[in-house]
PLY file of the C-alpha trace (Angstrom):
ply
format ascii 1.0
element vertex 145
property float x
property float y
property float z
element edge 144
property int vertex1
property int vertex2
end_header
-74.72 145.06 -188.79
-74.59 145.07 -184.93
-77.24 144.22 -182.81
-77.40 144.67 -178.64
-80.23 142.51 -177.29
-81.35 144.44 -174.13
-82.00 142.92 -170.71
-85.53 141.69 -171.56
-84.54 139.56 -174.26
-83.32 136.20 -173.34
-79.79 135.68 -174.14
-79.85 132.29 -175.54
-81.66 133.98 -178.22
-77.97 135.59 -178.95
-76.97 132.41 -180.32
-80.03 131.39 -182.32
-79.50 134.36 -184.49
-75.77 133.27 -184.72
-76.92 130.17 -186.47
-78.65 132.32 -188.45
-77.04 134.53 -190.06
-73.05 135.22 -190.64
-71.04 138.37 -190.29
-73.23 140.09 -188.08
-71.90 141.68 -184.22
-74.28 140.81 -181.46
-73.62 142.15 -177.78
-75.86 141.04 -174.98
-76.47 144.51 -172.67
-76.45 142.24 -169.75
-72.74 141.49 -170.26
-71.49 144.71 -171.33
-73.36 147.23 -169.66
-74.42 145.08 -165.99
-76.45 146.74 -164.02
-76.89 149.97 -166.06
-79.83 152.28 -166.77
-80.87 153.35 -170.16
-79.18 157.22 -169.25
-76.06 155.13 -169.05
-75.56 152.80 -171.75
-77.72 154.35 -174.56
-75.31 157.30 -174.52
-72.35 155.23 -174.99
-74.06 153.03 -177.78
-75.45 155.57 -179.86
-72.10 157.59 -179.76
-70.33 154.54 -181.03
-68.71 155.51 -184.59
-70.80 152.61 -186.04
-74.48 151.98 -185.85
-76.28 149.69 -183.20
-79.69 148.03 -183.84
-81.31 147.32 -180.10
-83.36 144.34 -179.84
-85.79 144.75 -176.93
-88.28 142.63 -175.11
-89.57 145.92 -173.08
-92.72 146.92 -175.14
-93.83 149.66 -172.35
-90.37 151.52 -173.52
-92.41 152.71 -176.39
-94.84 154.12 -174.62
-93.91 155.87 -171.72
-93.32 158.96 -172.18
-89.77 159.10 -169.95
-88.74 156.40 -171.79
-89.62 158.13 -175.41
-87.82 161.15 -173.79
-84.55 159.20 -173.60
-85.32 156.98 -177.10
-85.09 160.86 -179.23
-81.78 161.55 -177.39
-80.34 159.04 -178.14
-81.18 157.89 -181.72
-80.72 154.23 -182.60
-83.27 151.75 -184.16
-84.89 149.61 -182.18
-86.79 146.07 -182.71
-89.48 145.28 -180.05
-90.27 141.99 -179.46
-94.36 142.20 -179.50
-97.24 140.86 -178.19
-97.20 137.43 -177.17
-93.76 137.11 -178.29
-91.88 138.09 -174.84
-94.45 135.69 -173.13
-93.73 132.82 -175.04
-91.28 130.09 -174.10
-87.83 130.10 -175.59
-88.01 127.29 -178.17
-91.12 129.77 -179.93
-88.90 132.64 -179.31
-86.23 131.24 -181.02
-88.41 130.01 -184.10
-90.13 133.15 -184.29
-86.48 135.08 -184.25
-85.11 132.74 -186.53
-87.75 133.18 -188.93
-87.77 136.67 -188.66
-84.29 137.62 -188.94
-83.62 137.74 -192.96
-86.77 139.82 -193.05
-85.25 142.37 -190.74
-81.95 143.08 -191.80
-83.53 143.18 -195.70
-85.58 146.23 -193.62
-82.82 147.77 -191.83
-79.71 147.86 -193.88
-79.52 151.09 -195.85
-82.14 152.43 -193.97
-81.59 156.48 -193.99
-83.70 157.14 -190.49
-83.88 155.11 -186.93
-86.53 153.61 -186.79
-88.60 151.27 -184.35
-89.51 147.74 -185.49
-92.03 145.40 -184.34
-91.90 141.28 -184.58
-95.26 139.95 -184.41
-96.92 136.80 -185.31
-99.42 137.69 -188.78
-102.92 137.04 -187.26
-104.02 136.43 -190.88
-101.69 133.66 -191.92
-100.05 129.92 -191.05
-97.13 128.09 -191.83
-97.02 124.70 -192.80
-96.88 123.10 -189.67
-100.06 125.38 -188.97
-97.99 128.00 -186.84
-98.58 131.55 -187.05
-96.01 133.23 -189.69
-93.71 135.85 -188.03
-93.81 139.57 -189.71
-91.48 142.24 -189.38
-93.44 145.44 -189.67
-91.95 149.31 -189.61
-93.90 150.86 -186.68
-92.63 154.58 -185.83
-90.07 156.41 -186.74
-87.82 157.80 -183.79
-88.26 161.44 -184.65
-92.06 160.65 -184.37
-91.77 159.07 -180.80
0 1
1 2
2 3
3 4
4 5
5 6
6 7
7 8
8 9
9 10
10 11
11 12
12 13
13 14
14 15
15 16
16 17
17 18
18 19
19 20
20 21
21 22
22 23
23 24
24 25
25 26
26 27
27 28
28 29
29 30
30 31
31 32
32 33
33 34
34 35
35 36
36 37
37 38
38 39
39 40
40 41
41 42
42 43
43 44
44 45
45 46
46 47
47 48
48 49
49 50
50 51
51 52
52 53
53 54
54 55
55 56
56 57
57 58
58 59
59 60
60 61
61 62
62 63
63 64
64 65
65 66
66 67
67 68
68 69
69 70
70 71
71 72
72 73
73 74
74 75
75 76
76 77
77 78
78 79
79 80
80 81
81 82
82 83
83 84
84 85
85 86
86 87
87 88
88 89
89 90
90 91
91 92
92 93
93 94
94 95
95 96
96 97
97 98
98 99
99 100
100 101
101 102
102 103
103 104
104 105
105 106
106 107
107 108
108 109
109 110
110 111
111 112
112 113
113 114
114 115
115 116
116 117
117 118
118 119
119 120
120 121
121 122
122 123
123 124
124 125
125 126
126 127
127 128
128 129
129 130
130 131
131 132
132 133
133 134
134 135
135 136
136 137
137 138
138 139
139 140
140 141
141 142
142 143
143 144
């Protein structure tokens, strides 16, 4: 699988999921598309002849409808980063990725639609070291935007 982590996304976390997991591509947007808008590089990225999973810390590019406009044109899946995740310091980013990252590639691979995919912390449940388990959940699908 290949995964671009977006310009919200600290890029540290790049190497976390490294440690992870093997055999997966991971580009960080900020090195191979500097400077550019989303009319730029998500043309380039979704054209590519393989498919790109975007990992993104901007939750408001869900929501706006501009943004949405340019998310149906150019079809990938996403992963937003949720919540209180994209305010919380890198060391709990990293965790919560970490932990997280088995659960979303079981979701994605084979997948037959792009979808969008949230990482959240489960309000419901805790960890052993009484920390909030991380969920992957399905949210939309693109066509639905």
């Amino acid at each position: 699988m290949n995964f671009l982590f977006d310009a919200n996304c600290n890029p540290r976390l790049i190497d976390v999921v490294r440690n992870v997991v093997a055999g997966h591509v991971f580009e960080d947007l900020r090195v191979t598309h500097p400077h550019a808008d989303e009319p730029v590089w998500m043309p380039e990225v979704a054209s590519r002849p393989e498919p790109w999973v975007v990992i993104s810390g901007d939750k408001a590019r869900f929501r706006k409808p501009a943004e949405l406009i340019v998310l149906k044109r150019y079809p990938m899946t996403w992963v937003g980063l949720m919540g209180t995740y994209i305010h919380a310091g890198f060391d709990e980013q990293a965790r919560r990725l970490a932990e997280a990252w088995p659960s979303l590639v079981r979701k994605i691979e084979g997948q037959k639609e792009h979808w969008v995919y949230k990482i959240k912390q489960d309000p419901l449940h805790r960890n052993p070291q009484r920390q909030r388990r991380v969920i992957v959940e399905r949210y939309r699908r693109i066509a639905e935007l």
